[in-house]
Structures are given as C-alpha cells and as structure tokens.
C-alpha positions, 0 to 999 in steps of 0.5 A: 859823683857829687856827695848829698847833703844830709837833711837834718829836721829842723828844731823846733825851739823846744828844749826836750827835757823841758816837760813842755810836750807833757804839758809840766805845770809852772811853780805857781800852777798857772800854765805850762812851763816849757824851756824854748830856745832863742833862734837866729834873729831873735826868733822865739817859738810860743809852744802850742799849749801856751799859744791856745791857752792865751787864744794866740794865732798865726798872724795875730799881732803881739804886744811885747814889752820888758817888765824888770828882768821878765818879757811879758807878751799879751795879744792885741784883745788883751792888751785892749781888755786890760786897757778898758778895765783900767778906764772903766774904773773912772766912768760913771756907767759902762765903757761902750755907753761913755765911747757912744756918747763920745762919738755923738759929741764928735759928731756934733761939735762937727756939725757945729765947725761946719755952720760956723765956717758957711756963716763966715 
C-alpha cells in the first residue's frame, strides 16, 4: 500500500514573532512594521495591512526601484501624483489646464502638417 504525503500549509511569507498580525507600529509611527519572508524566485508577500493602506490591489502594477540600500515600492497612481507634484512646480496655473492646452497645440500643429502636405 502506497504511503501519503503529508500536506503542510503553505507560509505565508510573514515571520510569526514579527508583530505584523497586531498591526506593530514602525520606529518612526508611520505604518506597520512586519518582517516577511524572501520566497523562491524572489517572490515577496506585502502583508494585508500595508497593501490596503498604500491602496494596493491584486493585479495592480508596482513601480520597484533600489534607493541606497532600501527597496521603495509605490503603486502606479503614486508614482503618477509624485510625478504631477514635481511638474506642477514649474507651471504658471493647474497641471490638467497646461496638459488641455498641450493637447490643443498637438492638434493644431496637426492640422497645420496636414494643409502643408495637400498645398504641395
């Protein structure tokens, strides 16, 4: 008779004496501090609690990089709200005004190429 294998559950990613399930406050107060686990493949768990907070959801696309010896993730909106804060700084009036009136010059230097091409 053939023996069966014994199923374990799978880990979760979370390191139990990590305070992560209690919901720890980091050092500095800003969010929860949790200790996760690096998986196979490089394959790392954002623990619940920290997905909600930073508006995180299955499938939504993350922007990864290395800042000194830290990894900084951050959700595509983020990203695009940093990026709009940063250009907003150099713009007479609001963003969404200046990106209208960008568009309008696209079209209208369109309409200008295409004249110049029928007259020729």
């Amino acid at each position: 008779m053939r023996q069966r294998k014994i199923r374990r559950p799978k880990k979760s990613g979370f390191s139990e004496d990590s305070g992560a399930y209690k919901g720890e406050p980091s050092p500095s107060g800003s969010a929860p501090n949790a200790t996760v686990e690096l998986a196979a493949g490089g394959r790392l768990v954002i623990p619940a609690v920290m997905r909600t907070k930073l508006g995180m959801k299955v499938g939504d696309r993350l922007t990864v990089r290395v800042e000194g010896n830290e990894l900084r993730i951050h959700t595509y909106a983020e990203g695009l709200r940093q990026a709009n804060e940063m250009v907003s700084k150099y713009l007479p009036g609001d963003l969404e005004d200046y990106l209208r009136w960008k568009r309008e010059e696209a079209a209208r230097e369109g309409k200008k190429q295409e004249r110049w091409s029928r007259d020729e």
